[in-house]
C-alpha positions in Angstrom: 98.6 88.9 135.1 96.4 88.8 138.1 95.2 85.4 139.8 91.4 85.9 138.4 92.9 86.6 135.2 95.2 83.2 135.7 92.4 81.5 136.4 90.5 82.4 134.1 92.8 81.9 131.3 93.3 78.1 132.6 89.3 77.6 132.2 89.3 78.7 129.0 92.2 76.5 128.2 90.3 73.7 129.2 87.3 74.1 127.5 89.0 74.8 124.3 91.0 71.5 124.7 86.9 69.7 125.6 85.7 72.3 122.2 88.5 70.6 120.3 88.0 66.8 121.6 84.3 67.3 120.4 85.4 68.8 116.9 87.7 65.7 116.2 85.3 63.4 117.0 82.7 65.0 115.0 85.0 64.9 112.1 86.1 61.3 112.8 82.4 60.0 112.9 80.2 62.1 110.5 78.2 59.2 109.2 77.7 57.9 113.4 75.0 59.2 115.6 76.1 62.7 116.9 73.3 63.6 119.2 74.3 65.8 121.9 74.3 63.3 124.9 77.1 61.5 122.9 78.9 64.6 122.2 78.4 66.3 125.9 80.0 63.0 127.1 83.0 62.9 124.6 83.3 66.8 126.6 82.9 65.5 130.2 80.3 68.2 130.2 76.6 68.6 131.2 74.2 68.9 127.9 73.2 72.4 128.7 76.4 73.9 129.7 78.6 71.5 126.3 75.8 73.3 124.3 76.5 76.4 125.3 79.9 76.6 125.5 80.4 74.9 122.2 78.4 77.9 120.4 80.8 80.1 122.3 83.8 78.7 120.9 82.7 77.6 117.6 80.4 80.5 116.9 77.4 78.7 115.9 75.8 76.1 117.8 76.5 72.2 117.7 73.9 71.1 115.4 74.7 73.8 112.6 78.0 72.6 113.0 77.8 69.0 111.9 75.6 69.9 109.5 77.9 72.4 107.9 81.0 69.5 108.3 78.4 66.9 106.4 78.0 69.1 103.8 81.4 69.8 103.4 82.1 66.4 102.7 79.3 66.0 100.5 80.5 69.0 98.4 84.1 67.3 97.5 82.3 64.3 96.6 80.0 65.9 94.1 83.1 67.6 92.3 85.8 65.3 93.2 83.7 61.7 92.5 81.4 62.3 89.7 81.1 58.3 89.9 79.4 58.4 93.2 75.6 59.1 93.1 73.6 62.0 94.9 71.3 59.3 96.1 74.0 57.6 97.6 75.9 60.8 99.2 73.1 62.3 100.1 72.7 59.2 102.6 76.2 59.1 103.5 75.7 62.9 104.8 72.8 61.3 107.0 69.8 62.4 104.9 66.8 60.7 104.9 66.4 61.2 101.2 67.9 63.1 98.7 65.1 65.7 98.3 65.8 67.0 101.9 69.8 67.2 101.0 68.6 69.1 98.0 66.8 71.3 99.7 69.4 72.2 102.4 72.2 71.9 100.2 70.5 74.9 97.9 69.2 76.4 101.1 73.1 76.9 102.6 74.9 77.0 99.4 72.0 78.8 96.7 73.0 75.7 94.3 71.2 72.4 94.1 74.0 69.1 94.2 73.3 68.8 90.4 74.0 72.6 89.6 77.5 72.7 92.4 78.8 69.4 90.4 78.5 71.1 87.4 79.8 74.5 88.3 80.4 74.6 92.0 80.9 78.8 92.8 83.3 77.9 95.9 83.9 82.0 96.8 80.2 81.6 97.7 80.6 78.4 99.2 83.8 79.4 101.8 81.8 82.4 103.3 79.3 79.8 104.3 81.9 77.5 105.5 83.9 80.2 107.7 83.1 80.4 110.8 83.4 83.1 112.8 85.0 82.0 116.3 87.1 78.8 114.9 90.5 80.5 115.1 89.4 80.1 119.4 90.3 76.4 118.9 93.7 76.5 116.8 95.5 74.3 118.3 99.1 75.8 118.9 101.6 72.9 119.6 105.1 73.2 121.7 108.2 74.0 119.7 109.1 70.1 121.3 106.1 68.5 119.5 107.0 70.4 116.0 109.3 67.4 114.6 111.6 69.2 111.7 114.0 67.2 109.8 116.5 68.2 107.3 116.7 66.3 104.5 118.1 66.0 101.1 115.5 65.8 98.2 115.9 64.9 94.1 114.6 67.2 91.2 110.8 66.4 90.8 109.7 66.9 87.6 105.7 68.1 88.3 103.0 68.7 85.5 101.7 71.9 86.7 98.2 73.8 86.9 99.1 77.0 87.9 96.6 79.2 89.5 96.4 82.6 89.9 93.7 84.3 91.7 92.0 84.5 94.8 92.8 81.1 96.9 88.7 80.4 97.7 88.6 79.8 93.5 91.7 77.3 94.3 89.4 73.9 94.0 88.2 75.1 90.0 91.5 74.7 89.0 92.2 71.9 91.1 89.2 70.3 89.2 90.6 71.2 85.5 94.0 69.7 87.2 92.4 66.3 87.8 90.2 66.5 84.7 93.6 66.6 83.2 94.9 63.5 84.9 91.7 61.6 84.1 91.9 61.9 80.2 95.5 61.8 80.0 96.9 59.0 82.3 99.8 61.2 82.5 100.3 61.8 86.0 97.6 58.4 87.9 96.4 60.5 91.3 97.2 56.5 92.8 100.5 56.2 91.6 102.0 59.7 91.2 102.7 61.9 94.0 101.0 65.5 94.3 102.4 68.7 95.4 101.1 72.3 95.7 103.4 75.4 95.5 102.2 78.6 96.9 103.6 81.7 95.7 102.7 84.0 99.0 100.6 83.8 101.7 96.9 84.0 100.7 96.2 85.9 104.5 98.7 88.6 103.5 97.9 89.2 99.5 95.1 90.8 97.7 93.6 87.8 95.7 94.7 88.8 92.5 98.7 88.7 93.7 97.7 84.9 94.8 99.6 81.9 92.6 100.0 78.2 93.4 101.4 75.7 91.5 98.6 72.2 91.3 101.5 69.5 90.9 101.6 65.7 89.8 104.8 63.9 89.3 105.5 63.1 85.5 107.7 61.2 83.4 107.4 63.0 80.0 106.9 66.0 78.4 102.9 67.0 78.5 102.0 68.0 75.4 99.6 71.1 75.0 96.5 70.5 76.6 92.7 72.4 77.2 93.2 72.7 80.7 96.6 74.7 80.6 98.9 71.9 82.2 102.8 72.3 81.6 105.9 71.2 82.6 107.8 72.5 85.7 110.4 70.8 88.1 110.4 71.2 92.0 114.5 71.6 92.2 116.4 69.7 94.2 117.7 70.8 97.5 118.2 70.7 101.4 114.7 71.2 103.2 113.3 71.5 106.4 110.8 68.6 106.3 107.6 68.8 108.8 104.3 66.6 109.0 100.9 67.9 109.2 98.2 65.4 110.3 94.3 66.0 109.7 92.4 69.0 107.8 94.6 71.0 105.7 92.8 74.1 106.8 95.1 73.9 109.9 98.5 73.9 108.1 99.3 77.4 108.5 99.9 77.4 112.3 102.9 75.1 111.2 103.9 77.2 108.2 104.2 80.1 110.3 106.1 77.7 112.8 108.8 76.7 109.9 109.4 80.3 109.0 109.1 83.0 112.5 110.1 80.1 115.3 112.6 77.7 113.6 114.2 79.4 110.7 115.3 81.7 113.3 116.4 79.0 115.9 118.3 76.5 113.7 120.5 79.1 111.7 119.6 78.2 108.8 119.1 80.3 105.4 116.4 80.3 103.2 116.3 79.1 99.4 115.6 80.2 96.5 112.6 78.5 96.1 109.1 78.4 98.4 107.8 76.1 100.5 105.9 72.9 99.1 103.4 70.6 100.1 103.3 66.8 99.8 99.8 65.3 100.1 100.5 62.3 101.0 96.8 61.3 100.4 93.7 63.2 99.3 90.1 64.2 100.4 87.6 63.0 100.1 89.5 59.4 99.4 89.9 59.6 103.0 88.7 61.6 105.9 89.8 65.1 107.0 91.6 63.9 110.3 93.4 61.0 108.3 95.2 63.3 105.9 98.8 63.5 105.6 100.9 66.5 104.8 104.5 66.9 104.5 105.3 70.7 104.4 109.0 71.4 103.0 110.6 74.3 103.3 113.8 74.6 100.8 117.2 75.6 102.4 120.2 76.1 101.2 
């Protein structure tokens, strides 16, 4: 690599690492003033040049940004807490009324909030939430900051939504999962833990190969139900055991960590069994950048 090219490489390491300061924040303080002097200074950047660079990295500019991140919020509140009021999340997303969330909502999404509640078409909703240059500001940790421990873990005995199908349609039976938990009192979201089990890698299957397992720990048999829930056990085992902290949208870099960089390191051999997840709390009970993920990888 030539010196320019060195160089250049460095700059653009550094304003990825300003790009991803900003994006924290932003996620950290959604219902806070995010004008652009605040964010430019969180950068150490001049307004003009943090507004340029930021739609160079992110692929849209600032402004769509946050609104796109409120709205995401707003949408696992409609579907996830059918207690809270549009009135009143339409104000948390920094609305002025909720008319003008209406409006944008249906505008972004082609749904009102009162039609996504009740049938929410999330294929539709992930291509408006992908954007197109946000795999600039992955952020790809040192093998030394990846903390793996091995550990033995007990038979979990899970009721299980499974899911099968393309992993955008994941949250409708995540929904009929929690519906489930609601009117049975089975499996309480505050006092039993929740796993997922993915059968593949949704990046490298067609949609229809796709199957994860929506788990809740459970003391009984579940007895035939409308939304499909069964019995299953997550068997017991040696594991690779690694923590994930903020938006489970970033998990994979990790995953992929576990399996090419690790695996191959430690010596270790695989089980039959693939890797879990333990969410260790849920969104939108907290914020994105607050949740907790363990990521287990079963060995033998």
């Amino acid at each position: 690599m030539s010196r320019v090219q060195q160089n250049d490489s460095l700059a653009s390491s550094r304003y990825v690492d300003k790009i991803n300061l900003v994006c924290d924040y932003i996620a950290k303080n959604l219902d806070e003033d995010l004008s652009l002097a605040t964010l430019s200074q969180v950068a150490c950047l001049s307004k003009f040049h943090f507004h340029r660079q930021f739609a160079i990295y992110v692929g849209i500019n600032m402004s769509k940004y946050i609104l796109l991140m409120r709205l995401k919020q707003a949408s696992y509140q409609l579907v996830y807490h059918g207690e809270l009021r549009i009135i009143d999340i339409a104000f948390t997303a920094k609305f002025e009324n909720p008319e003008s969330f209406s409006r944008m909502f249906k505008k972004v999404f082609a749904q009102t909030p009162s039609q996504f509640r009740k049938q929410p078409i999330w294929d539709a909703w992930h291509e408006q939430m992908r954007l197109p240059q946000m795999n600039n500001l992955k952020k790809f940790e040192k093998d030394h900051h990846m903390q793996v421990e091995i550990i033995e873990t007990d038979d979990i005995n899970v009721a299980v939504k499974e899911h099968c199908g393309s992993a955008q349609l994941l949250n409708n039976s995540i929904s009929q999962f929690i519906e489930w938990r609601k009117s049975t009192h089975l499996s309480p979201v505050n006092s039993a833990n929740t796993y997922g089990v993915p059968y593949g890698d949704p990046n490298t299957m067609s949609p229809p190969e796709f199957k994860f397992d929506i788990c809740g720990v459970v003391r009984q048999t579940v007895p035939e139900n409308p939304q499909g829930v069964i019995n299953k056990v997550i068997p017991a085992g040696r594991c690779a055991k690694l923590r994930h902290l903020g938006s489970r949208d970033n998990m994979e870099d990790k995953i992929y960590y576990l399996y090419r960089d690790w695996l191959a390191l430690s010596g270790e051999q695989l089980r039959d069994f693939p890797c879990y997840f333990h969410y260790i709390n849920l969104f939108p009970a907290v914020s994105e950048h607050e949740l907790i993920t363990d990521i287990y990888l079963p060995l033998q």
